[in-house]
N, C-alpha and C positions, 0 to 999 in steps of 0.2 A: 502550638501548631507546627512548629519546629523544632529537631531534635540540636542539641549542641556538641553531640557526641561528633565525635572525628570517626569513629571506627569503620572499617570497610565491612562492618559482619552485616548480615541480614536477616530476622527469622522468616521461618518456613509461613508464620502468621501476613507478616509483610510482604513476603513473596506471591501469598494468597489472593488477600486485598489489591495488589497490584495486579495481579493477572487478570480480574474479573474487569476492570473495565476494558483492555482484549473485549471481551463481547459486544460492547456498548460498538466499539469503533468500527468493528466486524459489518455489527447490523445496518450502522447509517451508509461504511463504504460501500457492503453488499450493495444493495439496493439501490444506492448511488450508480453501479455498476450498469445496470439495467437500463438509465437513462436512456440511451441509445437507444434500444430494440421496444423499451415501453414506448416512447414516441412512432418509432418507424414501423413499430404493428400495429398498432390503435387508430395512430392517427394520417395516415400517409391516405391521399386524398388523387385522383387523377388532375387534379387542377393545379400541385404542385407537385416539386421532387424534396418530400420529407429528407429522402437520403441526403442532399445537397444543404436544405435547411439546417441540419444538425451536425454535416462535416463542417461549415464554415460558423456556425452557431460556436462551436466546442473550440475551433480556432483563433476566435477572436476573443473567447473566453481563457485561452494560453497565456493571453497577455497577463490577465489579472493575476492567473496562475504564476507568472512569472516573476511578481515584483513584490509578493504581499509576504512570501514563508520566511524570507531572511530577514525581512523589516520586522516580521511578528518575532519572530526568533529573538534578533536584537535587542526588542523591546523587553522580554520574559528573561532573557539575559539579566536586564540593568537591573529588574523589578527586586525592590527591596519593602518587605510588608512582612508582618507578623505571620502570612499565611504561605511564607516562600516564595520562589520565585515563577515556579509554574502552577500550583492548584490553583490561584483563583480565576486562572483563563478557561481551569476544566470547569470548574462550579459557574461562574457569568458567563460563559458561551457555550453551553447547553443550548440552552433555550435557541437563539441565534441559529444552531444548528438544524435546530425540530422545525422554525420556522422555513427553513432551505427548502430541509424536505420535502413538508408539505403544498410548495410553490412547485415544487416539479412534479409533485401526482397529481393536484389538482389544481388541473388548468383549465381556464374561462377563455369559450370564445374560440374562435377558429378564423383561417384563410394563414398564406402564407408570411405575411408584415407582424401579424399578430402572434403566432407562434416564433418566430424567430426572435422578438423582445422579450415576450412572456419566458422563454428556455433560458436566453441570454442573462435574463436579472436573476431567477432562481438559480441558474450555477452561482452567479457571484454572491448572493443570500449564501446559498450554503455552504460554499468554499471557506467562505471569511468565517463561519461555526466551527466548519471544520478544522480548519489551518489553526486557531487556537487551540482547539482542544485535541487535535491528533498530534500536535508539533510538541505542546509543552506532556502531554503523553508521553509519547516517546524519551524527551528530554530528563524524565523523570529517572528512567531504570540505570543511565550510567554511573549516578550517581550514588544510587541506594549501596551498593556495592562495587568494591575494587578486584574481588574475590572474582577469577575466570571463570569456573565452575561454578560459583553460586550464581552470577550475574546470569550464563549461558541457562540455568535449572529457573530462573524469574522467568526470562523469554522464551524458555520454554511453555511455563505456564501462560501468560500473554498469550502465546501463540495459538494454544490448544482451547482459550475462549475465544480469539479468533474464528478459529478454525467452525467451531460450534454456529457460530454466527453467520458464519461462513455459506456452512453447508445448508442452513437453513434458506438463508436467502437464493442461494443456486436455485434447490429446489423447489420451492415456491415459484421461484420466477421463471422456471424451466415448464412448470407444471402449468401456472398460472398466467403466459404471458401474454395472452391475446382475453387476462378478462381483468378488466380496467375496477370494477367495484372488487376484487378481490384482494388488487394489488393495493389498492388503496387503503382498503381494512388493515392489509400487513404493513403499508407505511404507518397507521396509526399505534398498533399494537407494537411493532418493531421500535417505533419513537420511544413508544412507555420504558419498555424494555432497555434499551440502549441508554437513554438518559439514568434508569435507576442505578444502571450499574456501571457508566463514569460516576453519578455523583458520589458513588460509595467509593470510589477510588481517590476523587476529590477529597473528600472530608477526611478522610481515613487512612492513609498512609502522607507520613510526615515527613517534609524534607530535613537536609541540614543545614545546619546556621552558618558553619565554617565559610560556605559557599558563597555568603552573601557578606560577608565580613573581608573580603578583597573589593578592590577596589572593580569597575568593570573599565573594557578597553574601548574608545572614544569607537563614532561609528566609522570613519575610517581607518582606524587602524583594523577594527576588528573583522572588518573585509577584506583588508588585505590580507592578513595573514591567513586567513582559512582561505583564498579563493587561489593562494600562492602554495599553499600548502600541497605537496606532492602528491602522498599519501589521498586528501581527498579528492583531488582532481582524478587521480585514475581510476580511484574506487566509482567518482559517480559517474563517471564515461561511461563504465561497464552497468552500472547501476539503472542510470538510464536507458539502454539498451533493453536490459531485462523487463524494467516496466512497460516499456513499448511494447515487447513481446507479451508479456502478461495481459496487457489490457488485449489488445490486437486478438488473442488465443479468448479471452471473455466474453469478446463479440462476439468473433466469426463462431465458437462452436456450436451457438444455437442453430445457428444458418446450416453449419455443417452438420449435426446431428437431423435437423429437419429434412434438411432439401438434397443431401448426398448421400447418409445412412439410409432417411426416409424411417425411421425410429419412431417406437409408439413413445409415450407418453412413459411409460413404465422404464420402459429401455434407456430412456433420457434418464433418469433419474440414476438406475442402475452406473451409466456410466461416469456420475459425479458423485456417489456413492463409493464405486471403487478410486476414483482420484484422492478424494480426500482421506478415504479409510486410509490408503496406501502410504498417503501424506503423515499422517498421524503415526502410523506403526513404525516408519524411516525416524521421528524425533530420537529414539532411544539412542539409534544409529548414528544419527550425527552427533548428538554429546559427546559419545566415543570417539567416535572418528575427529572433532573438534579437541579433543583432549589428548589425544595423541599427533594427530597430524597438523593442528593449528586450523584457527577459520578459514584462511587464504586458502588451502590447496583440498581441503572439503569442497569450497564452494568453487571451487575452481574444477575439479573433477566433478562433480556431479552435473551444473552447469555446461560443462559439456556435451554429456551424456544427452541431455534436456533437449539440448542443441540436435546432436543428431537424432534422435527417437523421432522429436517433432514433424520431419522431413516426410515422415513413413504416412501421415495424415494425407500427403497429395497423393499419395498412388495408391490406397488402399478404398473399399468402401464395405468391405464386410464387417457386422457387426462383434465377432469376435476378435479378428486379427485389431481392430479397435478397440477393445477391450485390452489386449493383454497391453498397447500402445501406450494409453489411458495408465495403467500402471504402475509401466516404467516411467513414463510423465510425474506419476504422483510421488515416486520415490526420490524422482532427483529434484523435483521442485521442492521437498523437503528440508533441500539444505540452504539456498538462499532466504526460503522463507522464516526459517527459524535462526539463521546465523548474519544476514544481511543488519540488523541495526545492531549485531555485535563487532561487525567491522567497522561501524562511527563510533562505537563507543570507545573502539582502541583508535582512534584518530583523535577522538577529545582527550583520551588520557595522554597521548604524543603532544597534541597541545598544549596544555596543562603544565607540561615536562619544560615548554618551550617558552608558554607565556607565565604561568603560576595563577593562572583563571580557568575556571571548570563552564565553557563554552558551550554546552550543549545543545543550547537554543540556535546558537549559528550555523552548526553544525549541520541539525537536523534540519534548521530551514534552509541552508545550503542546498541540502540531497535534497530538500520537497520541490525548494527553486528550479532543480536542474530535473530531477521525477516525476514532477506532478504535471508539468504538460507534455508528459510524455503518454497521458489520458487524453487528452487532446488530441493530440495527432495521434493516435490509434482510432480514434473516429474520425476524426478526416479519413486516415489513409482508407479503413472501413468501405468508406461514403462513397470516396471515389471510387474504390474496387465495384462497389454495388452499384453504380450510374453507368463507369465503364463497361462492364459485363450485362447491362441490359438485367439485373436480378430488385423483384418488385413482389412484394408481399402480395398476400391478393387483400382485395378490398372488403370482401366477406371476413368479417374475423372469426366466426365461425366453423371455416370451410379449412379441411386438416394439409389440405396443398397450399400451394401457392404460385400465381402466375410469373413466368421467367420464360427469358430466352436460355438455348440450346450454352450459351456463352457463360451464362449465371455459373453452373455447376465450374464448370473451370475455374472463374474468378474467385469462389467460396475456396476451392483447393488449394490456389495460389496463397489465398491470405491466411488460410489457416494452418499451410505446412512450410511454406517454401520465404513469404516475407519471415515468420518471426524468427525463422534458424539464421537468415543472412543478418539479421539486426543484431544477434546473440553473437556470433560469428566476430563480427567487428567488435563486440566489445569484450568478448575474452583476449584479443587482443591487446587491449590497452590495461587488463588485469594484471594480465604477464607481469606489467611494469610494478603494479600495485606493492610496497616496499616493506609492510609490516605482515613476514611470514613469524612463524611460531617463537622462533628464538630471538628477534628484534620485540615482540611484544613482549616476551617472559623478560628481559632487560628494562622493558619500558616500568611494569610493572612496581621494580626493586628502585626504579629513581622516582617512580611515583611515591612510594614510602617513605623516602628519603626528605623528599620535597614538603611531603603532611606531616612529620616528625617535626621538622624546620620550620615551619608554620605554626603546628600547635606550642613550639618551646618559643616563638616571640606573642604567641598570644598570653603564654604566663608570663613573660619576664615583662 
């Protein structure tokens, strides 16, 4: 269940296997995404403000988000078993995950005390599914490979079962979001789906033993150092920003394609069609551009780019100057999304460098620590935008408008152009500082070598 090889190589078969559960995570995050607008289409009611119920719902749900990825992290860290350190959280917390899910489509019952527990327990059901099996996911690819290029060509693959999973659930829930037996059908079939393809990643690609044969670092120590650590500190500054912006742009563009394009059904599609296409045809791009210019100043310039484009959503309402918008969007989100968990992987191998332990579980529940409620407040801020602005679904879920004050359409422009560039804004900012550009990580590299040579000759001797 464990390889004992030291080697940093990887084949193309490994890289495979790993990439396919990408879809599995794709489909449950998808659909997870939708939370938000499943509830406040379906079920928003004149006798409550659903909008209000699900900003402070998601809020309080931050917390759990807040305290559970570094502790799971820690935990996947220590784990020492014949099945490695992270597959057996992907294999035992499936299930955990399926059940999440289907506590947030199918909900019993109505009024507003009863929806706001019902929401509140199924976030944390499926957070806790999640958080194990998306953390020790991720935890997995630093270490398959030390190789820059081979590791950046796995996440690629990852990325592009993502992306698959991705687009599916966009669209279905773009097409589909105002019919409750539909979505539901797709949370059952997306479950099957999703689980088959973590558990094949679970069973099927094997870690190494080297790994688990150091000692691990007590849990204070091992907070310290990563949370003192320079490197991730500025990284998840920025990092968090971007997630905020991300979720924040997942919300509002339904609203925004509905109630400010005014978009058919077809044209919604269309325009997350060209996002993701755009997305996908930029991967080759950034390989490149990561291999020659380092991850840092890829994701640093295009992220920019991201930042200004985004801006052009408040002043615009034509369908094609959105389109070409849509894009540009897709090409520059291209390079965080594919190069962002290869800027933790060069902070565990800086680690590593520093401590002589392959950290990756703290690491990554570090970024989900400081990331993952950053899901959370993107529906807060949402919620309030949509209470403040007077913007209210109509009660007919049939009916292709929806009822809103003259205030609504402004509020929609505000949070879909003008919050996620100021939040982006601030955290290129603190990128700037971010210390491992191309030539500090090609160093980092050759003492990593140095370090698994020095390891493997006191493991013979």
């Amino acid at each position: 269940m464990v390889e004992k090889s030291s080697s940093g190589d990887i084949s193309r078969t490994t890289m495979l296997k790993y990439g396919i559960g990408g879809l599995g995570i794709a489909m449950f995050s998808g659909l997870f995404g939708y939370t938000y607008n499943y509830y406040f289409y379906n079920y928003s009611s004149p006798a409550y403000d659903m909008g209000m119920i699900l900003g402070y719902t998601f809020l309080i749900f931050a917390i759990w988000n807040t305290i559970n990825d570094p502790i799971f992290g820690f935990i996947s860290d220590r784990t020492r078993s014949r099945w490695g350190r992270r597959r057996p959280y992907i294999i035992f917390f499936v299930p955990v995950l399926v059940m999440g899910l289907f506590m947030i489509f199918f909900p019993f019952g109505s009024g507003f005390n009863y929806y706001f527990i019902w929401i509140l327990l199924a976030l944390f059901v499926y957070d806790t599914g999640y958080t194990f099996v998306g953390l020790t996911y991720a935890s997995l690819l630093p270490e398959l490979t030390f190789d820059l290029d081979k590791r950046a060509k796995t996440n690629t693959l990852s990325v592009i079962f993502m992306g698959i999973g991705t687009i599916l659930t966009y669209i279905i829930g773009f097409l589909f979001l105002r019919s409750v037996p539909i979505l539901q059908l797709t949370a059952i079939l997306f479950a099957i789906i999703g689980s088959a393809a973590l558990l094949f990643t679970g069973f099927t690609v094997k870690e190494k033993r080297q790994f688990m044969e150091v000692p691990a670092l007590g849990a204070k120590d091992a907070v310290l150092k990563a949370f003192l650590n320079k490197s991730f500190l500025t990284f998840e500054t920025f990092n968090f920003t971007y997630t905020l912006m991300y979720n924040i742009m997942q919300i509002a563009l339904i609203q925004y394609a509905i109630s400010v394009l005014e978009v058919s059904d077809f044209e919604g599609v269309i325009l997350l069609a060209v996002f993701f296409l755009v997305s996908f045809l930029g991967f080759p791009l950034m390989i490149y551009l990561n291999r020659k210019l380092g991850t840092k100043t890829t994701v640093l310039l295009f992220t920019c780019v991201f930042a200004c484009t985004i801006t052009f959503t408040f002043f615009v309402s034509n369908f094609i100057a959105v389109l070409i918008i849509v894009a540009i969007l897709g090409i520059s989100y291209s390079a965080p999304a594919l190069l962002n968990n290869l800027l933790i992987a060069d902070i565990v191998d800086e680690d590593e460098v520093k401590t002589g332990r392959r950290r990756e579980g703290m690491y990554f529940g570090g970024n989900a620590l400081i990331t993952k409620p950053a899901i959370s407040v993107a529906a807060f801020i949402v919620g309030i935008f949509n209470t403040y602005f007077l913007f209210n679904p109509s009660f007919d879920v049939h009916s292709p408008k929806y009822i809103h004050a003259d205030t609504a359409l402004l509020g929609i422009r505000i949070v879909m152009g003008i919050v996620p560039a100021l939040f982006l804004a601030i955290g290129l900012l603190f990128f700037l500082l971010y210390p491992l550009n191309k030539k500090r990580v090609e160093k980092l590299k050759k003492e990593l070598e140095e370090l698994h040579s020095k390891q493997q000759k006191n493991r013979i001797s």
